[in-house]
C-alpha positions in Angstrom: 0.0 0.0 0.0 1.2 3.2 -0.6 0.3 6.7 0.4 -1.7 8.7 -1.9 -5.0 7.0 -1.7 -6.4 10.2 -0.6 -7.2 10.7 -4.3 -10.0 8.8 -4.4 -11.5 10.5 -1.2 -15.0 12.1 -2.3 -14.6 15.8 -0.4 -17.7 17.6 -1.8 -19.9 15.7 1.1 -17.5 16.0 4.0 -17.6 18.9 6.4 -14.9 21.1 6.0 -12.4 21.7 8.0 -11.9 17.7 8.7 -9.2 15.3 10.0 -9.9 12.2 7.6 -8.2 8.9 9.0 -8.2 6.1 6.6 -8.9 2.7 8.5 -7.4 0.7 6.1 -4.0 2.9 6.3 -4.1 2.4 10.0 -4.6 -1.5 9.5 -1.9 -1.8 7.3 0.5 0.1 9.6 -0.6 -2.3 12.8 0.0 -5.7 10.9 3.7 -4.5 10.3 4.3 -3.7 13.9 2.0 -7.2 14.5 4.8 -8.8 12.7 7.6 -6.8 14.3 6.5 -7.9 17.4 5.6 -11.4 16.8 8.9 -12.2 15.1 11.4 -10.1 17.3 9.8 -11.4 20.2 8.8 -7.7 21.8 5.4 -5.7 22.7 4.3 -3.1 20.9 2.8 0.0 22.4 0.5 3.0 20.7 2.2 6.4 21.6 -0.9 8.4 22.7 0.9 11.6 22.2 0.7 11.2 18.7 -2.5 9.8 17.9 -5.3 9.3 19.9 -8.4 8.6 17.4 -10.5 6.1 19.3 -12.6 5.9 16.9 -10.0 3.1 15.4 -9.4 1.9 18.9 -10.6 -1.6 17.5 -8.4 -1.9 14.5 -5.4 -0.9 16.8 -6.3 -3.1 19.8 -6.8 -6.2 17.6 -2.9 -6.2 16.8 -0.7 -3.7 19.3 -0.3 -4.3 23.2 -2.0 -1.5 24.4 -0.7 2.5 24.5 1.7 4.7 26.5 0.8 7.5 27.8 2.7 11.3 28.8 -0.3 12.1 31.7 -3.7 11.1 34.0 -6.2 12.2 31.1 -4.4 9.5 28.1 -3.9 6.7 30.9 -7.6 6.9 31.3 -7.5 7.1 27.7 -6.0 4.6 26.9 -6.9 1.8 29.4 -10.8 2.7 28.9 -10.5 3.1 24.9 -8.2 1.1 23.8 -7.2 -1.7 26.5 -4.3 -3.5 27.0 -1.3 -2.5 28.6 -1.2 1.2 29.7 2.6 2.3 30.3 2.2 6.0 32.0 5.1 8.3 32.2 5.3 12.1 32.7 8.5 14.4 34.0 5.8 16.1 36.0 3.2 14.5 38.1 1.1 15.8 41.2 0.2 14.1 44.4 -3.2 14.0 43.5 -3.1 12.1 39.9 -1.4 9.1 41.8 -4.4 7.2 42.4 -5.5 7.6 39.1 -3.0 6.8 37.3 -2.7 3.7 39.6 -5.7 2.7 38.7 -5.5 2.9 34.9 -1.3 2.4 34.4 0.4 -1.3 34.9 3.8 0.6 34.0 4.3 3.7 36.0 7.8 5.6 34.7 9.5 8.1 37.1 11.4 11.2 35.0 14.3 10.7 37.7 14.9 9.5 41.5 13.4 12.8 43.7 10.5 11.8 41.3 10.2 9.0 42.7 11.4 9.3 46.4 8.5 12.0 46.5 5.7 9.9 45.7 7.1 6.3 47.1 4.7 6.7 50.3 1.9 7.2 48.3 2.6 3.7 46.2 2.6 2.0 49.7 -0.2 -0.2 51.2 -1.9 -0.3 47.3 -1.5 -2.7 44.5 0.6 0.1 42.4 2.0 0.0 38.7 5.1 -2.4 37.7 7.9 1.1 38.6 10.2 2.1 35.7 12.9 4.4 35.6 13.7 7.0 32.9 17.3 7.1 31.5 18.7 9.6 29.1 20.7 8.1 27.0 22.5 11.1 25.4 22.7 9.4 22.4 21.6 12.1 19.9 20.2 11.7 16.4 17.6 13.9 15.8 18.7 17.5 14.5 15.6 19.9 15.9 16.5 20.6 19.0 12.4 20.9 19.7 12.1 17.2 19.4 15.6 15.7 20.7 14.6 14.0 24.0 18.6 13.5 24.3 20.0 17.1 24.1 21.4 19.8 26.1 19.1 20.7 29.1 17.0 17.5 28.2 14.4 17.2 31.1 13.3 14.0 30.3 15.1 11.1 32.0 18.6 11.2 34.2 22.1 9.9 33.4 22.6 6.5 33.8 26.5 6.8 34.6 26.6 7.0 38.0 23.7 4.5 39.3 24.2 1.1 40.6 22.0 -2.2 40.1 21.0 -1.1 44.0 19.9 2.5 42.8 17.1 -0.1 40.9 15.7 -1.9 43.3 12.5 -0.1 43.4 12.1 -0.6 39.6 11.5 -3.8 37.2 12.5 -1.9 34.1 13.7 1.3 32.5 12.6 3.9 29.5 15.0 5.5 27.0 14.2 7.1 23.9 15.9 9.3 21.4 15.0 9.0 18.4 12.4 11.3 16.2 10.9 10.4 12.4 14.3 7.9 11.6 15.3 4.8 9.7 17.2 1.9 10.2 20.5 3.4 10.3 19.6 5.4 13.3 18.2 3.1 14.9 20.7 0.6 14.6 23.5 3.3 16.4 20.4 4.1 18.8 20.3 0.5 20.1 24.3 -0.5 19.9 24.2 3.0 22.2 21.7 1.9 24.5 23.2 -1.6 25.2 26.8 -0.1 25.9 25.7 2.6 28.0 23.0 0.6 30.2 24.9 -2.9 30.0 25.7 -2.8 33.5 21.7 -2.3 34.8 20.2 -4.9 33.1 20.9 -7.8 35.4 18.8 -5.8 38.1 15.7 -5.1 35.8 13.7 -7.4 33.5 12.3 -5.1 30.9 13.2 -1.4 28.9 11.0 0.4 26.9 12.8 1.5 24.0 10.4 4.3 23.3 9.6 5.4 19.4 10.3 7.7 16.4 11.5 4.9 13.8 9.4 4.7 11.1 8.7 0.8 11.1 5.5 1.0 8.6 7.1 3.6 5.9 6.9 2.1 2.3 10.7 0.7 1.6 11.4 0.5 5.6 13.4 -2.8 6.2 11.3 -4.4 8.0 13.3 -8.0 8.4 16.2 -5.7 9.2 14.3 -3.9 12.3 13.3 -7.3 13.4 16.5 -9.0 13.3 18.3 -6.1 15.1 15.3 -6.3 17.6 15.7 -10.3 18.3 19.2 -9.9 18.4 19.4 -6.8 21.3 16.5 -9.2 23.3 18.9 -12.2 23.3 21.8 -10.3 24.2 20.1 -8.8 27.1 17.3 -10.8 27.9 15.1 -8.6 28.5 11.3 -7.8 27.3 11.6 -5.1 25.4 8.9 -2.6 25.2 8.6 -0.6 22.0 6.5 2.7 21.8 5.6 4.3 17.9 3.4 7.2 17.7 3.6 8.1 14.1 4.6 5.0 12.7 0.9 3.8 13.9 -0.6 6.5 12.0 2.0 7.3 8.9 -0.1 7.6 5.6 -3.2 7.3 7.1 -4.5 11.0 7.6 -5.2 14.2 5.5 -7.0 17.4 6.1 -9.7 18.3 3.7 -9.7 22.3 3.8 -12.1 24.6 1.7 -10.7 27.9 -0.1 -12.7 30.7 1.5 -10.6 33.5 -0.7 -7.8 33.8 -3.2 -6.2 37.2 -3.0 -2.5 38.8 -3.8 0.4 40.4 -2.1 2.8 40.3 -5.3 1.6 36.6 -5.9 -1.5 34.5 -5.0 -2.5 34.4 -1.3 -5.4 31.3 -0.7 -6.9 31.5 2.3 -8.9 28.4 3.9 -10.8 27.0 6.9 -7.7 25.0 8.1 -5.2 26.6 10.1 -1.7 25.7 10.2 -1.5 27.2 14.1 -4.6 25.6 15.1 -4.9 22.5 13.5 -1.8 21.1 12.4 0.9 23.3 14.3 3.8 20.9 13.8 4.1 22.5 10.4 4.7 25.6 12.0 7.2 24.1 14.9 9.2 21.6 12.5 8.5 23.5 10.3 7.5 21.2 6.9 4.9 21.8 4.1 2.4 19.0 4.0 2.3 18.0 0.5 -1.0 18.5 -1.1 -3.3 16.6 -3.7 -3.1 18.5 -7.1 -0.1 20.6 -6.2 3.8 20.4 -6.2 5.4 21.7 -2.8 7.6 24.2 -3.2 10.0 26.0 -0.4 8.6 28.0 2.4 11.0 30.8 2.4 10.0 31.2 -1.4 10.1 35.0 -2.0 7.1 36.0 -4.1 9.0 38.5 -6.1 10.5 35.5 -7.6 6.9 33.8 -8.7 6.2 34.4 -12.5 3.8 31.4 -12.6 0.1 31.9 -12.3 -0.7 29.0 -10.9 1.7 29.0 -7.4 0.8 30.3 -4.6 0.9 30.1 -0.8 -2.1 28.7 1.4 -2.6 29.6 4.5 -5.5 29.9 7.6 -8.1 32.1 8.4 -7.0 33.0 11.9 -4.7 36.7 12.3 -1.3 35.0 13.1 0.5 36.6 10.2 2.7 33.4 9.9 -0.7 30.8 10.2 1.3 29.5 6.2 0.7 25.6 5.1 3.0 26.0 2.5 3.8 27.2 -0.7 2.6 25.6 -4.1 2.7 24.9 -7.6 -1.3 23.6 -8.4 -2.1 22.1 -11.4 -4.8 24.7 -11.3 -5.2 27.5 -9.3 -7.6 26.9 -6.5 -11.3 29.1 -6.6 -13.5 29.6 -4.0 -15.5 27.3 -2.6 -13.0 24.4 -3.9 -11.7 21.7 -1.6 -8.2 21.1 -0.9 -6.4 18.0 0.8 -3.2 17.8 2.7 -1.5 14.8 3.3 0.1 12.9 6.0 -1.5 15.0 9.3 -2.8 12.0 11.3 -0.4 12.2 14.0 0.5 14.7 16.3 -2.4 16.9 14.4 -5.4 16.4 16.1 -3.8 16.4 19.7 -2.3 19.4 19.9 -5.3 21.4 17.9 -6.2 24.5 19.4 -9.3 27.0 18.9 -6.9 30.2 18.7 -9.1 33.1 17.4 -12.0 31.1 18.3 -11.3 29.4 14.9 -13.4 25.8 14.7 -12.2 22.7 15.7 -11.8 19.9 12.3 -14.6 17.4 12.5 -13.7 13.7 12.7 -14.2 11.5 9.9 -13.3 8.2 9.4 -12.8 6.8 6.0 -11.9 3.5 4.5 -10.0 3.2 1.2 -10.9 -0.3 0.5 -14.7 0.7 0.1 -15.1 4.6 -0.2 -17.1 4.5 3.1 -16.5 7.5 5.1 -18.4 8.4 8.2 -18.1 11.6 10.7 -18.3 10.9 13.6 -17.5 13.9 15.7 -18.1 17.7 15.0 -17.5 20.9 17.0 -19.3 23.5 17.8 -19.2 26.9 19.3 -20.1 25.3 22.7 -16.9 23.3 22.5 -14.6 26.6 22.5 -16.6 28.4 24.8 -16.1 25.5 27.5 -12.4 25.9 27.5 -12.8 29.8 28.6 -14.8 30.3 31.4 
């Protein structure tokens, strides 16, 4: 399967803006990390920070292990929606969100010791969580310093250097992660990395969570490659390894349908639509990247209009008044009207969980459409109510 079956998505019907998850997409992604973990021997875990749709909980609890989550709110997510195993890390927690996420987490992660030393009386007397440990591995491969969890000033996790197999006691395992939208390669150095510089903890723990950011279910991705590296680093160790993707669950399987409320000029076309790049897909902004879009060619951000002599480029944007709320620049096939619908590609993940309602600007609906059969159903839209909530 590859991406680009958004092309046979019917938009005329659809509300507009809309997040448009393809079931079959997400299927296809789930039987590759099925087969990852069946063959390398290792459990597979949905990274609620990425994706959260529920509305294909049961496609994703019918092959993954259950979901990770960064708070309270997703490990009630994720143990009432999806099932499974609920592993629940944060760098931050409060006294009060220990029973809950007590109740809903069989893995618990501390950020670092104080972390834990502060809330061990509260684990007493209860049936608590299986206790982790976060390690940094300062093992760096990802280049944006917004997204390297192993950088300079990294808050997440503590060095492993100076800790002893007694320093674990409390804990049956330990959580590392590094890596951000990579390959093999990287993960290959990632995991040689994490077995030299942990070697001498894992006779006092019995499983690590290896986090995620490889992207397993990418068309091309060696897949027998991943596994084999996988069954190899279990053997060595002989641990149960824990892995957690995010995006790879959702790669391919998204795309925002937008609708051109006005086409204007500054020195070259201006398109303005009901999606907004701030509210609704704001990792374009904070990467940033240009979601590639149906009908168009995706040309550079920093393209200076002065330097446009083709009719039929221009650069899309949102409705709200953030003067840098920019998609991306374009080359169309033809140049968008009114009233006509556009699609962007690729925005499953890490999309509709950060959206916002800046400007008072309306949340996407939900739909959820399946490529095999053209079915597409919505089955959540937002209101005014839904923004006023949040203020008052």
């Amino acid at each position: 399967m590859q991406p680009g079956y958004f092309h046979m998505l019917e938009t005329a019907g659809l509300p507009s803006p809309a997040y448009v998850i393809d079931r079959a997409r997400i299927e296809h992604n789930c039987r590759i990390l099925r087969r990852i973990a069946d063959e390398a021997g290792v459990r597979v875990l949905l990274a609620l920070k990425a994706f959260s749709t529920f509305a294909v909980a049961d496609i994703i609890a019918r092959y993954l292990d259950g979901t990770a989550a960064s708070g309270l709110y997703e490990a009630r997510l994720g143990k009432t929606r999806f099932g499974g195993e609920m592993h629940a890390f944060a760098p931050g927690l409060k006294p009060e969100e220990i029973d809950g996420i007590c109740r809903y987490a069989d893995h618990l992660i501390f950020n670092s010791l104080t972390q834990y030393r502060r809330f061990a009386p509260l684990l007493k007397g209860r049936d608590s969580p299986q206790l982790g440990l976060r390690l940094n591995p300062h093992h760096r491969e990802v280049a944006n310093p917004l997204y390297d969890p192993a950088g300079p000033w990294s808050r997440l996790g503590i060095d492993a250097a100076d800790l002893t197999p007694d320093d674990m006691a409390p804990f049956s395992g330990i959580h590392v992660h590094a890596l951000c939208d990579h390959g093999l390669d990287a993960f290959a150095r990632y995991l040689e990395a994490v077995e030299t510089r942990f070697a001498h903890l894992f006779p006092a723990i019995g499983w690590i969570n290896l986090g995620g950011g490889v992207l397993f279910t990418d068309d091309g991705f060696p897949v027998d490659e991943a596994i084999a590296l996988l069954r190899g680093f279990r053997e060595r160790t002989g641990l149960q390894v824990y892995l957690e993707p995010g995006t790879a669950v959702a790669l391919h399987a998204g795309a925002v349908v937008a609708e051109v409320l006005d086409v204007g000029t500054t020195g070259a076309p201006v398109i303005i639509t009901d999606a907004s790049a701030t509210c609704h897909m704001p990792d374009v902004l904070e990467a940033p990247f240009t979601p590639d879009c149906l009908g168009a060619a995706t040309l550079p951000r920093d393209l200076d209009p002065r330097d446009v002599n083709d009719p039929a480029v221009a650069r899309v944007g949102g409705p709200t008044c953030l003067a840098g709320d920019t998609i991306g620049t374009y080359r169309f096939d033809r140049l968008p009207e009114i009233g006509d619908r556009l699609v962007f590609l690729d925005l499953a993940y890490y999309t509709g969980v950060k959206a916002t309602t800046f400007n008072g600007t309306p949340l996407p609906a939900l739909v959820i459409w399946d490529s095999r059969t053209g079915q597409a159903d919505v089955v959540k839209r937002f209101g005014y109510e839904d923004f006023e909530a949040r203020l008052g």
